[in-house]
C-alpha positions as CSV (number, residue, x, y, z in Angstrom):
1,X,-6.8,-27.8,18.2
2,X,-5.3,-30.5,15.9
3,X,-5.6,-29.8,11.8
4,X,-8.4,-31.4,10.2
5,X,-5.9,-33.1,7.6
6,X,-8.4,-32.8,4.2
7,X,-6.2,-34.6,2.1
8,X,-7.5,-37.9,-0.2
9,X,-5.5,-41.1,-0.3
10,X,-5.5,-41.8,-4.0
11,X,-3.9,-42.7,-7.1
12,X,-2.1,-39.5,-7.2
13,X,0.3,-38.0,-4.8
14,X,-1.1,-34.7,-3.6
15,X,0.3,-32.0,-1.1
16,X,-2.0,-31.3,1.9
17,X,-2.8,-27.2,3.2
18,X,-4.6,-27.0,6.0
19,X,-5.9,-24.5,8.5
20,X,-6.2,-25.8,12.9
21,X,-8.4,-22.7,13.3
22,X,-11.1,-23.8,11.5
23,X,-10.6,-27.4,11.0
24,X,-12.0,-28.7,14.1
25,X,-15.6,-27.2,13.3
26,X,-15.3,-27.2,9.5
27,X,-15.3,-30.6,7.6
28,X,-15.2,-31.5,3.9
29,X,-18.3,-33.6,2.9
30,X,-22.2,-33.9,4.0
31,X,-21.5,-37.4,6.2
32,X,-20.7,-37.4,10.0
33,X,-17.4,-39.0,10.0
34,X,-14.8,-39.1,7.4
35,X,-11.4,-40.3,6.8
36,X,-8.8,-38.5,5.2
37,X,-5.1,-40.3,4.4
38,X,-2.2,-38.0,5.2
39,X,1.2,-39.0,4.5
40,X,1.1,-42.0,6.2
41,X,-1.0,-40.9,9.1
42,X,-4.7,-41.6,8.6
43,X,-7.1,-38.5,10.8
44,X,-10.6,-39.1,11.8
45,X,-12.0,-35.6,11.6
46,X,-15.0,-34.7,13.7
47,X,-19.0,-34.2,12.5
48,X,-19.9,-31.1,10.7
49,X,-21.7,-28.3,12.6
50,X,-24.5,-26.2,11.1
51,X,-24.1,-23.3,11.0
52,X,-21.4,-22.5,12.3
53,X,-19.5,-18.7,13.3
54,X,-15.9,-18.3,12.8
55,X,-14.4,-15.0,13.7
56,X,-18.2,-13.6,13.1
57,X,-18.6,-15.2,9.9
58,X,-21.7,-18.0,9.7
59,X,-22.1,-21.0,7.7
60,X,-24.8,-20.2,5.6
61,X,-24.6,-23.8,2.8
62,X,-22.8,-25.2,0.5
63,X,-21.3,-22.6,-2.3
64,X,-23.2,-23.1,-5.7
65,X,-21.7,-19.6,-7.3
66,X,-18.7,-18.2,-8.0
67,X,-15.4,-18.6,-6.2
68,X,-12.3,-16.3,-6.1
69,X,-8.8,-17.7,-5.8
70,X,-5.4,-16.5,-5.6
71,X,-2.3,-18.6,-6.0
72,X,0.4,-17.5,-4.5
73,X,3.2,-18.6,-6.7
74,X,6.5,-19.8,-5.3
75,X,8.9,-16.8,-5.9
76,X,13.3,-17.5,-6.3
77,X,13.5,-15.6,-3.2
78,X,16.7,-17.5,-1.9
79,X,18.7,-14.1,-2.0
80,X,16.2,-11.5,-1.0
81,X,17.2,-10.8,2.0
82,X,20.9,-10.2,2.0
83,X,19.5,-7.7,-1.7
84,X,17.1,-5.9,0.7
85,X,20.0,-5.5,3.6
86,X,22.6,-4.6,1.3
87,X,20.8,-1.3,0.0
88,X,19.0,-1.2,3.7
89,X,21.7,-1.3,6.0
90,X,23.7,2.3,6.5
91,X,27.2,0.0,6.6
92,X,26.5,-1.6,3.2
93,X,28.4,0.4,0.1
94,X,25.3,-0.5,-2.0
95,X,23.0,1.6,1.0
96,X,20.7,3.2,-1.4
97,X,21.1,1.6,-4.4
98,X,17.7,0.8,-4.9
99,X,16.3,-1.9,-7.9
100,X,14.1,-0.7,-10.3
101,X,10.5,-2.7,-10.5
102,X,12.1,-4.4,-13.8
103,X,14.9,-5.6,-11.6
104,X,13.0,-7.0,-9.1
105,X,10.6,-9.2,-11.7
106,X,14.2,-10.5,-13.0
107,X,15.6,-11.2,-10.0
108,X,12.9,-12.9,-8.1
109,X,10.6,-13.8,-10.3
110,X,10.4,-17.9,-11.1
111,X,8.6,-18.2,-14.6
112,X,8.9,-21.9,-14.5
113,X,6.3,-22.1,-11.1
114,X,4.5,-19.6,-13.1
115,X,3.8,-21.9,-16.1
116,X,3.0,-24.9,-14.1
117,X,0.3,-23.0,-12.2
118,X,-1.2,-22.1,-15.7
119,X,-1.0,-25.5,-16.8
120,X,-2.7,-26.7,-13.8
121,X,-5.8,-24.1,-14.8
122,X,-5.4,-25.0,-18.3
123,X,-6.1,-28.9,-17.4
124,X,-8.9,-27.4,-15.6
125,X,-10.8,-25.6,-18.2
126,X,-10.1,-22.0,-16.1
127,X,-9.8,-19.8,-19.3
128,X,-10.3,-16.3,-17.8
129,X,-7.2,-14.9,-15.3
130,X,-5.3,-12.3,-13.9
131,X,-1.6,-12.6,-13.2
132,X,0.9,-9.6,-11.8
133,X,3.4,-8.6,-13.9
134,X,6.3,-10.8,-12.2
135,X,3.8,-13.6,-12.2
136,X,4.3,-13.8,-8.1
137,X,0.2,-13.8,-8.3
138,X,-2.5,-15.4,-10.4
139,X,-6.2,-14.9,-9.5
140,X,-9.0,-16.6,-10.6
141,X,-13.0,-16.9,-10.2
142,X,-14.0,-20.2,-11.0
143,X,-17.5,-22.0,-10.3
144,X,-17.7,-24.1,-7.0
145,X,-17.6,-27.0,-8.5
146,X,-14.4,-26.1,-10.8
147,X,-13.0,-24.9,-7.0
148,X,-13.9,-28.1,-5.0
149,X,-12.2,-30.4,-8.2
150,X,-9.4,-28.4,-8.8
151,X,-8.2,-28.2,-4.8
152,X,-9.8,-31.9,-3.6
153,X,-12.5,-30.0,-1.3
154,X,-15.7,-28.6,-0.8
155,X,-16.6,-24.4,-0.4
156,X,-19.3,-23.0,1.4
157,X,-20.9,-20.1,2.1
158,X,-20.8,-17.8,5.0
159,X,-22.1,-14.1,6.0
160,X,-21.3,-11.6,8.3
161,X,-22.6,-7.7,8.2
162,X,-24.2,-8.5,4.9
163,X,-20.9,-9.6,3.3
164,X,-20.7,-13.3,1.7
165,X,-17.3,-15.2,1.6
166,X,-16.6,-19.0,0.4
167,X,-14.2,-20.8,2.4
168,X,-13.3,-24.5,2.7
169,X,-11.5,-25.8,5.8
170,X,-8.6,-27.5,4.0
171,X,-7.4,-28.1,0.9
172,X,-4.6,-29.8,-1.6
173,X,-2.9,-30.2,-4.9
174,X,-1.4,-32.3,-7.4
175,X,2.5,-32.8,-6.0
176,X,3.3,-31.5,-9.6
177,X,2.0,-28.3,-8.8
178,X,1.9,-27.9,-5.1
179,X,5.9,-27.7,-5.1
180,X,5.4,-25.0,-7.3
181,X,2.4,-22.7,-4.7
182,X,2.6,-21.6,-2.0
183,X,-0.5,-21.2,-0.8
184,X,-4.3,-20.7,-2.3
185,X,-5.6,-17.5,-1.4
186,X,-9.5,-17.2,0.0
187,X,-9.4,-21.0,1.2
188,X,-9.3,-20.9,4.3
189,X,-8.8,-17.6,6.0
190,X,-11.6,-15.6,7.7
191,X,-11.5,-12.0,7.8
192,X,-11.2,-10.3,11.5
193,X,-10.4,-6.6,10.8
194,X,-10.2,-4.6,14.0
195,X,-8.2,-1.9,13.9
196,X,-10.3,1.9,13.9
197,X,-9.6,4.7,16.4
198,X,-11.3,5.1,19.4
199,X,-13.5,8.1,19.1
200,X,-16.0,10.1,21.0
201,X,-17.8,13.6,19.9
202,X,-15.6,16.8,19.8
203,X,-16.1,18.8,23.5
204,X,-14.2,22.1,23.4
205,X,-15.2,23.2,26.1
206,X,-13.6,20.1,28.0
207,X,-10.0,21.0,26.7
208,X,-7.0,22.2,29.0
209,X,-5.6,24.9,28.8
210,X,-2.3,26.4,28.6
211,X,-0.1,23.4,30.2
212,X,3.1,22.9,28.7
213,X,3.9,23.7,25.3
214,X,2.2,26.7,23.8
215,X,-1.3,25.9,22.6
216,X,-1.3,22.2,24.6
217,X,-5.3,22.4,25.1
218,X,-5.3,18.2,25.8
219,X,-5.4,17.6,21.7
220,X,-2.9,16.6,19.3
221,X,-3.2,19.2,17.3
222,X,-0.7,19.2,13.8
223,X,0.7,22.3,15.4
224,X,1.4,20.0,18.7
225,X,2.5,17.8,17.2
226,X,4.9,19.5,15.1
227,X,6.1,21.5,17.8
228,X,6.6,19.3,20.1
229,X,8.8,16.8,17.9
230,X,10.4,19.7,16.0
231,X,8.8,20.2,12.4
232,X,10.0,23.8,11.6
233,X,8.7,22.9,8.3
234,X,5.4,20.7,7.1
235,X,6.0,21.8,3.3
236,X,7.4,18.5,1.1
237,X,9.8,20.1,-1.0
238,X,9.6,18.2,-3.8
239,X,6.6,16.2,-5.0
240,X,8.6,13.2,-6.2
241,X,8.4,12.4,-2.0
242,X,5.1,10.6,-2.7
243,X,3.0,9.1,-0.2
244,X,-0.2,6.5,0.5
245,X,-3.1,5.4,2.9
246,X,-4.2,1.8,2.7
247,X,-8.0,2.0,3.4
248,X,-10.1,-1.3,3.4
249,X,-13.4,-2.4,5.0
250,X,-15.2,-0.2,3.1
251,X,-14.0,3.0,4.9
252,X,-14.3,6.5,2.9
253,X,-13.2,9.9,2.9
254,X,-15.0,13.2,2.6
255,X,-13.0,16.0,0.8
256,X,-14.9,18.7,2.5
257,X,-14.4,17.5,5.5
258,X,-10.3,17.4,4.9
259,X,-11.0,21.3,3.5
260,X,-13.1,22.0,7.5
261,X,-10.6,20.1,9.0
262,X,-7.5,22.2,7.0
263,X,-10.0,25.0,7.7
264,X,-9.9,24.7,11.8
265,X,-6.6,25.0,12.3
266,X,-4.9,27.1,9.7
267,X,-3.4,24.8,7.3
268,X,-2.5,25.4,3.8
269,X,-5.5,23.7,1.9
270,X,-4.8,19.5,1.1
271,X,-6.1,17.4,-1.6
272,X,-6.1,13.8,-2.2
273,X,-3.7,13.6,-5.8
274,X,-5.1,10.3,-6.7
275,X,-7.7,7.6,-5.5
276,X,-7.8,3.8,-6.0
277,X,-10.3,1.4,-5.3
278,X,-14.0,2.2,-4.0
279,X,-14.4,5.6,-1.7
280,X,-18.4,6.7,-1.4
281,X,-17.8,10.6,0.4
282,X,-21.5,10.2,1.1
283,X,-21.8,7.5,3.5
284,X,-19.6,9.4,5.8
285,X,-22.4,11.9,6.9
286,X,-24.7,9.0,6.9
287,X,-22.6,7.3,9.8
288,X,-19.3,8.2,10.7
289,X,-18.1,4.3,11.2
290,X,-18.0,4.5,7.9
291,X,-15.1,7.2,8.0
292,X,-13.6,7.7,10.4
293,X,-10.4,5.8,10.3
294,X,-9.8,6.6,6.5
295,X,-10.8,10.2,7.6
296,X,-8.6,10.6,10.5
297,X,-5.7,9.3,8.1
298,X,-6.1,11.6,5.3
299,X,-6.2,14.6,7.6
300,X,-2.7,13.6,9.4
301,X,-1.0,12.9,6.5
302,X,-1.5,15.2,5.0
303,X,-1.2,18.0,8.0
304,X,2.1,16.7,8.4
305,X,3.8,16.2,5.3
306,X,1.9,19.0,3.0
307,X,1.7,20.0,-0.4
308,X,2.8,16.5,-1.8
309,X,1.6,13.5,-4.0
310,X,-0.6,11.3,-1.5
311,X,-2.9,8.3,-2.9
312,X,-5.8,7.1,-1.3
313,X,-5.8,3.2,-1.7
314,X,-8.3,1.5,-0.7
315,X,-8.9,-2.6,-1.3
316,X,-12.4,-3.6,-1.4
317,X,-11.7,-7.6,-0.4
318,X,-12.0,-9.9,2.6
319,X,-8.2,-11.1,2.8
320,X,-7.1,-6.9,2.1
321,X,-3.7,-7.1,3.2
322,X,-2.6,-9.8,0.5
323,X,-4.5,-7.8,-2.0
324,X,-2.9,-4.9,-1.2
325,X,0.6,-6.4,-1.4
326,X,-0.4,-7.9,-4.9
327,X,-1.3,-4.8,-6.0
328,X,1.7,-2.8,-5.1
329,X,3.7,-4.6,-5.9
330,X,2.4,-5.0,-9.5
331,X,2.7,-0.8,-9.8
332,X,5.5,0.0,-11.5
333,X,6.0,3.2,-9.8
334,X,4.3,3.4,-6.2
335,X,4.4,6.2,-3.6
336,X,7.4,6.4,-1.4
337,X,5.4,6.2,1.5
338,X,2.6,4.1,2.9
339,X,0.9,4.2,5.8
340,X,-1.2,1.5,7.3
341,X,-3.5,1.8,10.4
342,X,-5.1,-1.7,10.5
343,X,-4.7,-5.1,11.8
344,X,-5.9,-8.5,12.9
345,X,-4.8,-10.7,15.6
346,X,-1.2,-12.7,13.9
347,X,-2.9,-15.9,14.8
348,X,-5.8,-15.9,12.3
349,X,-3.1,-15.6,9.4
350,X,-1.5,-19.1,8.2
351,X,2.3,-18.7,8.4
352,X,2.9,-19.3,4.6
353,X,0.7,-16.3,4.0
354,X,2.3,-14.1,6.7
355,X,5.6,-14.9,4.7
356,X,4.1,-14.0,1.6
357,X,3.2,-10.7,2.4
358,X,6.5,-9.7,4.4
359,X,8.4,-11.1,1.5
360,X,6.5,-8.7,-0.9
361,X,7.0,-5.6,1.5
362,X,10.8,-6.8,1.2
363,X,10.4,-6.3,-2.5
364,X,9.0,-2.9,-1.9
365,X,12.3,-2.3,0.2
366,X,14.4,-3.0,-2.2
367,X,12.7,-0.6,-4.5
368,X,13.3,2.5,-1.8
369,X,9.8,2.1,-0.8
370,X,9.0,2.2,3.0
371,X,5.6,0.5,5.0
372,X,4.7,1.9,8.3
373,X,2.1,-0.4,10.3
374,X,-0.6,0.4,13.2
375,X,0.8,-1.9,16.6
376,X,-3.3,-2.2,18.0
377,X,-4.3,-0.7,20.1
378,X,-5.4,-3.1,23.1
379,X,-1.7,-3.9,24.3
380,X,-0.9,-7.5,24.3
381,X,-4.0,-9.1,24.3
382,X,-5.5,-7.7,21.4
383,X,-8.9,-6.2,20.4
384,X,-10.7,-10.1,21.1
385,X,-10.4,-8.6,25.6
386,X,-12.0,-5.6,25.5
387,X,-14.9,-6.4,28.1
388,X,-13.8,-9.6,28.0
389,X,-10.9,-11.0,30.8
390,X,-10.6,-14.7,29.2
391,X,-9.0,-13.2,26.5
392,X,-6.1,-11.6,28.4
393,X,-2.9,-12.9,27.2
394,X,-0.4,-12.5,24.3
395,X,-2.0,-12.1,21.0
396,X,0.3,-9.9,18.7
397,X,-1.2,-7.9,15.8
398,X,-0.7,-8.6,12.2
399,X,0.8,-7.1,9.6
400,X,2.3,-5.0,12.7
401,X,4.7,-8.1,13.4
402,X,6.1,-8.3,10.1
403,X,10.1,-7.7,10.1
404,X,10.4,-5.6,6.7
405,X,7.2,-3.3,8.3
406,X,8.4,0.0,10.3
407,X,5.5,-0.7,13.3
408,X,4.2,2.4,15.3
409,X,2.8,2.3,18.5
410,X,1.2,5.1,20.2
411,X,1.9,7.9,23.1
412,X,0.4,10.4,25.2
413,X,1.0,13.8,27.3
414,X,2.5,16.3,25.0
415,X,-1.1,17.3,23.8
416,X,-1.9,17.8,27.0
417,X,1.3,19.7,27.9
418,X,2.4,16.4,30.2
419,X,5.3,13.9,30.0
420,X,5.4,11.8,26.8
421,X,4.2,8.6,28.3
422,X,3.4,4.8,26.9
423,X,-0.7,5.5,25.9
424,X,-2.6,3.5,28.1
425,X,-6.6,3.4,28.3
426,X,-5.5,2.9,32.3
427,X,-4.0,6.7,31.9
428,X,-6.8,8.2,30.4
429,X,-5.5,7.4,26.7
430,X,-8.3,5.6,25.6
431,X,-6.3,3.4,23.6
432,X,-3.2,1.0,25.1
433,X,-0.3,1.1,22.9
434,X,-0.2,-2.7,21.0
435,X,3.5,-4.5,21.3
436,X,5.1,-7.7,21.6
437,X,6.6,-10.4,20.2
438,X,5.6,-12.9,16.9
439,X,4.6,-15.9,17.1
440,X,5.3,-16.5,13.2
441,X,8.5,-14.3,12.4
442,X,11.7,-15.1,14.1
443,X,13.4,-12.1,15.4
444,X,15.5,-9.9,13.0
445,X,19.4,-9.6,13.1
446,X,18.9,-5.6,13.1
447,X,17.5,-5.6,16.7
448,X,18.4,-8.5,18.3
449,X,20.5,-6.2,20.8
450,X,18.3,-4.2,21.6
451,X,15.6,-6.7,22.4
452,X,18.2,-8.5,23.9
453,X,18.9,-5.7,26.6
454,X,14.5,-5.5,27.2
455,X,14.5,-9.0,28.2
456,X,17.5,-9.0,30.3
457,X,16.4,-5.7,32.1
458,X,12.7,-5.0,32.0
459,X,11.0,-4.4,34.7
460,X,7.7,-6.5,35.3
461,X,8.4,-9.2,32.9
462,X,6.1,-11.7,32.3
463,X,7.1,-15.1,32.2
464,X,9.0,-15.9,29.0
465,X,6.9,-19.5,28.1
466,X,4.1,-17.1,28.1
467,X,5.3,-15.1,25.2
468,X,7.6,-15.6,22.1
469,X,10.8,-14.3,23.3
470,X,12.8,-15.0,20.3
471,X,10.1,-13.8,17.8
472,X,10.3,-10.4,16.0
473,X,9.8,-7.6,18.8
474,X,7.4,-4.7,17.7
475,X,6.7,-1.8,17.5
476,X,10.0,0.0,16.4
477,X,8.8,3.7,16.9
478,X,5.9,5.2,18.4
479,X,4.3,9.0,18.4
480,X,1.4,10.6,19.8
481,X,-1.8,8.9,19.5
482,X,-4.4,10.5,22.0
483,X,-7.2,12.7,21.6
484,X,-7.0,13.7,17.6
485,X,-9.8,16.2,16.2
486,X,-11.1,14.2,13.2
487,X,-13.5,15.9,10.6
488,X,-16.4,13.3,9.7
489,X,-19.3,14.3,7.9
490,X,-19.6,17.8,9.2
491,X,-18.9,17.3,12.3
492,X,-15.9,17.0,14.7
493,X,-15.1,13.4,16.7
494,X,-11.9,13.4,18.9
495,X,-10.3,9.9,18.7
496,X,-7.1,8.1,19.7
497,X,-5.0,5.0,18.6
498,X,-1.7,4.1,16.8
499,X,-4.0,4.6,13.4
500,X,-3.2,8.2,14.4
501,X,0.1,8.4,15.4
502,X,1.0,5.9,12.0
503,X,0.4,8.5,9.1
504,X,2.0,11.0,11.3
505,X,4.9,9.2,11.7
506,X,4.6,8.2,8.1
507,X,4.1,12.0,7.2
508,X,7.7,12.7,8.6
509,X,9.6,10.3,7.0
510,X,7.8,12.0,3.6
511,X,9.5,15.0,4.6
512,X,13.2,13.3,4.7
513,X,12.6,11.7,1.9
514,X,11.6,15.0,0.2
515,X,15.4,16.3,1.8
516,X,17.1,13.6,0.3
517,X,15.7,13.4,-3.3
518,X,16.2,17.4,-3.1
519,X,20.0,16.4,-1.9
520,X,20.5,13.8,-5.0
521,X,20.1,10.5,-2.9
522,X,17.7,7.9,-2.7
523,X,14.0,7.6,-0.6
524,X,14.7,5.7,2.6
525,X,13.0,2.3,1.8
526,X,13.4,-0.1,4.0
527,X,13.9,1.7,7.4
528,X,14.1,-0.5,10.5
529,X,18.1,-1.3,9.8
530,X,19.0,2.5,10.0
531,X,16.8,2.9,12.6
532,X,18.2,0.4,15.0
533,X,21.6,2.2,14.2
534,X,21.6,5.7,14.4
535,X,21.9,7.5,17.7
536,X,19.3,7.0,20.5
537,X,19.6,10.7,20.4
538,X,16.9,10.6,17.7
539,X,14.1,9.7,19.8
540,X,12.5,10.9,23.0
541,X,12.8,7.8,25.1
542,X,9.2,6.5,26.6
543,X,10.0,5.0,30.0
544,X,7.0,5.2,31.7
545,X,3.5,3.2,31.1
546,X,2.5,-0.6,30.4
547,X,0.5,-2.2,27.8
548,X,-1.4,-4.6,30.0
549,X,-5.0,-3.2,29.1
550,X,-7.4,-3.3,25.8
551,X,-9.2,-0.3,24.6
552,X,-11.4,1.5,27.1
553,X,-11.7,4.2,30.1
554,X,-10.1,3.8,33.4
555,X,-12.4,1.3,35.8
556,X,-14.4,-0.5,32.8
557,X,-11.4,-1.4,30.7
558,X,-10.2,-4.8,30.4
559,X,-6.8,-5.3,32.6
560,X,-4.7,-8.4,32.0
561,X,-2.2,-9.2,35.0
562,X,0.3,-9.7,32.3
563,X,2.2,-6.9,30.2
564,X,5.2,-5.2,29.2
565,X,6.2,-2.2,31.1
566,X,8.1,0.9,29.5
567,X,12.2,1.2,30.5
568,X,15.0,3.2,29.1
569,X,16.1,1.3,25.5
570,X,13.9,-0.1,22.9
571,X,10.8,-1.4,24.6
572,X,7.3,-3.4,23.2
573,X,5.5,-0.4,24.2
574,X,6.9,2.1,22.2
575,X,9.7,0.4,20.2
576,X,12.7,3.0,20.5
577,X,10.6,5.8,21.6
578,X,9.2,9.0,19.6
579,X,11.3,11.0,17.2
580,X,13.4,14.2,17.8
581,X,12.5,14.9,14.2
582,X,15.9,17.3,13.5
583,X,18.3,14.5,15.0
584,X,16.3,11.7,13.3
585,X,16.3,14.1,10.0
586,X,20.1,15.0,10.3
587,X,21.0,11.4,10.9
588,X,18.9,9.8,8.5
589,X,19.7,12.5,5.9
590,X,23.5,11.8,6.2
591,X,23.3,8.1,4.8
């Protein structure tokens, strides 16, 4: 679909945004046709439709209220990358050597871009305003009309689930402040959150017994899962190893259901330390949709890594990723850890945006602060095929594909006293392990070889024009992510996805962290460098399974005739395989 170029040929010079998703049903103005001047290039955009659904949301009329906006303010971030490698990469002297939050603002903070963004607000009569410490961010909620003047457009409304939103299909800026943003946040984007585990009610009596490792019953237990990957030890040892849930879409948790779920299988009793953001304990007996993802988080995290400093955060917007990354990095002193178990498909996210956020989680790098991210869990199609076949194909999963992100995908078998295997809803997983390749970030010096040896040796490869080859491969690790008990509400649900095995993974890096901080060296931050580097010894390698499948039960799920299929080396499955948590401690640990 060609942009619908929403630009006005005028006196002044302005710099055109735009968005192809939307623009070829989305048009500026009430008239049927309209001409826009672009450059040089003049577009006839097509006729209005009313109403119209994007990604769920409908077109409900024009805006008349209140409009929020972010702008993204351009950032001196010529260096950040060799900053964030040089205290990232295990062969750097400076590995370790993490900035402070003041040194970040100094470093990559541009107060001039700042200042002409204010001026631009200030020419526009926008008096009230909140801005992030470095200035990297400036919100605003202006009336519509202030909205459609200030970016050259026209908002409207749209609904979905009871929510509203105001979007606009394009927009621009004065060239004397456009050089200065980098994009205007809720413009143009429309939320497609997909990401929660797929559950089912608890059936004891359905378990296995006795297979395998002591206790395998077919659930991932924390005590399978501990054993199994080698945790002699879930106790943080120091407190200082903080560590965080990003929650959004409204999801809750219940604290008496983390105390049954502590309760069922012998666990020192857990607590949330600190909450942020809107959590409502009471709508999770009322339906457990509205838990059981930011139930199912809490309990691992906290069953893995105990007795620490974890933080419930949960962002209450429509475009929750770039909130989030706004609001952490404007804490001056975050958790260690984060741990993030959703996603949307990479191609509903405008590349400028996508940047935006990685360069942010960068920043967090720098700091010693590390961001581990769900893969899906529909393989490489994506949530958008399950029941559906015309969606098969290659449709990676944001913020999974972003390079400064540690992504998780998921396995299955050890809870069931089996072979650690690539989770597949075509092996009874429920849930296919998400993995691929961006179609937005190029692929990262730190494992170009070992993406390099997947493509030259896989078995089963799809055609390379099919996919984006030389884009950023992901997941990097994986770990169990079948058959979890989760405590909703009072009751028990078993679910499975990489939202599981993400705060469990998450949860053992905590515990390294802890080692280190106790040994008088820095948190881990940004991980994927070391990882890439450190012996394969530290994983269990995943070379069976394919990711060809969405979410589903053998003979009703969706099948695509394209995936990746598992091989010895890092794969799109399960990135470098699961952890052999006293190798990956010992080598991690001597950095």
């Amino acid at each position: 679909v060609d942009p619908c170029h929403l630009a006005r040929a005028p006196a002044t010079m302005r710099t055109i945004f735009t968005i192809a998703a939307v623009a070829a049903v989305l048009l500026v103005g009430a008239s049927a046709t309209r001409t826009r001047f672009v450059e040089d290039e003049v577009v006839s955009a097509s006729t209005f439709a009313s109403p119209t659904a994007i990604n769920g949301w409908v077109r409900t009329g024009l805006s008349t209220g209140k409009v929020p906006l972010t702008f993204a303010v351009r950032q001196n971030l010529a260096n950040l990358e060799e900053t964030v490698m040089a205290v990232s990469d295990p062969d750097s002297p400076r590995y370790g050597q993490h900035l402070t939050f003041e040194q970040v603002g100094e470093m990559f903070a541009d107060p001039v871009a700042t200042a002409a963004v204010h001026a631009f607000l200030d020419a526009h009569g926008v008096e009230q305003r909140e801005q992030t410490p470095h200035g990297e961010y400036i919100r605003v909620v202006v009336d519509a009309e202030v909205a459609n003047a200030m970016l050259d457009t026209v908002f409207h409304d749209f609904e979905s689930e009871g929510q509203t939103i105001t979007r606009a299909a394009g927009y621009s800026l004065p060239a004397e402040v456009a050089e200065y943003v980098n994009f205007v946040g809720y413009v143009t984007t429309f939320p497609r959150l997909n990401m929660r585990p797929v559950f089912h009610s608890y059936d004891a009596s359905s378990m296995l017994r006795g297979r395998g490792l002591q206790g395998a019953s077919g659930v991932a237990t924390p005590q399978i899962i501990s054993q199994y990957y080698g945790i002699d030890n879930n106790t943080v040892s120091t407190t200082k190893a903080s560590q965080a849930l990003f929650e959004t879409i409204g999801q809750s948790y219940e604290p008496s259901d983390l105390a049954a779920f502590d309760q069922k299988y012998s666990l020192p009793k857990q607590k949330i330390s600190k909450v942020i953001g809107p959590n409502d304990p009471s709508s999770c007996s009322a339906n457990p949709n509205n838990c059981i993802e930011a139930e199912l988080d809490v309990q691992q995290i906290t069953a893995i890594a105990q007795d620490t400093h974890t933080t419930f955060w949960s962002i209450p917007g429509t475009e929750s990723f770039l909130e989030w990354a706004q609001a952490v990095a404007a804490a001056s002193d975050p958790p260690l850890v984060h741990s993030i178990s959703y996603g949307s498909p990479e191609s509903d996210t405008s590349a400028p945006q996508a940047k935006s956020f990685d360069d942010e989680i960068a920043k967090l790098g720098a700091r010693g602060i590390t961001v581990f991210v769900a893969s899906g869990d529909d393989g490489v199609a994506g949530a958008a095929a399950r029941g559906n076949p015309g969606a098969c194909g290659f449709n990676p999963s944001y913020p999974a594909t972003a390079p400064h992100v540690t992504a998780v995908g998921a396995t299955q078998g050890p809870e069931a006293g089996t072979t650690e295997v690539a989770c597949s809803s075509n092996t009874g997983g429920g849930i296919t392990t998400g993995g691929g390749f961006s179609a937005i970030y190029p692929q990262p010096s730190w494992q170009s070889s070992q993406v390099a040896g997947y493509l030259a040796n896989a078995p089963n490869l799809p055609p390379k024009s099919m996919f984006a080859s030389t884009g950023r491969g992901y997941p990097d690790v994986a770990a169990m992510g079948h058959n979890y008990v989760i405590a909703v509400g009072g009751q028990f649900y078993q679910g499975s996805g990489t939202s599981a095995s993400t705060p469990v993974f998450g949860a053992m890096i905590t515990l390294i962290n802890a080692a280190r901080i106790e040994a008088g060296k820095s948190s881990l931050g940004f991980l994927n460098p070391a990882l890439y580097k450190i012996s394969s010894d530290a994983f269990h390698p995943i070379t069976s399974g394919e990711n060809n499948c969405a979410a589903g039960s053998p003979g009703s799920n969706t099948c695509c005739q394209y995936g990746f299929t598992a091989t010895t080396g890092w794969t799109p499955l399960t990135g470098l395989g699961s952890p052999k948590f006293p190798t990956l401690k010992s080598e991690l640990m001597a950095m």
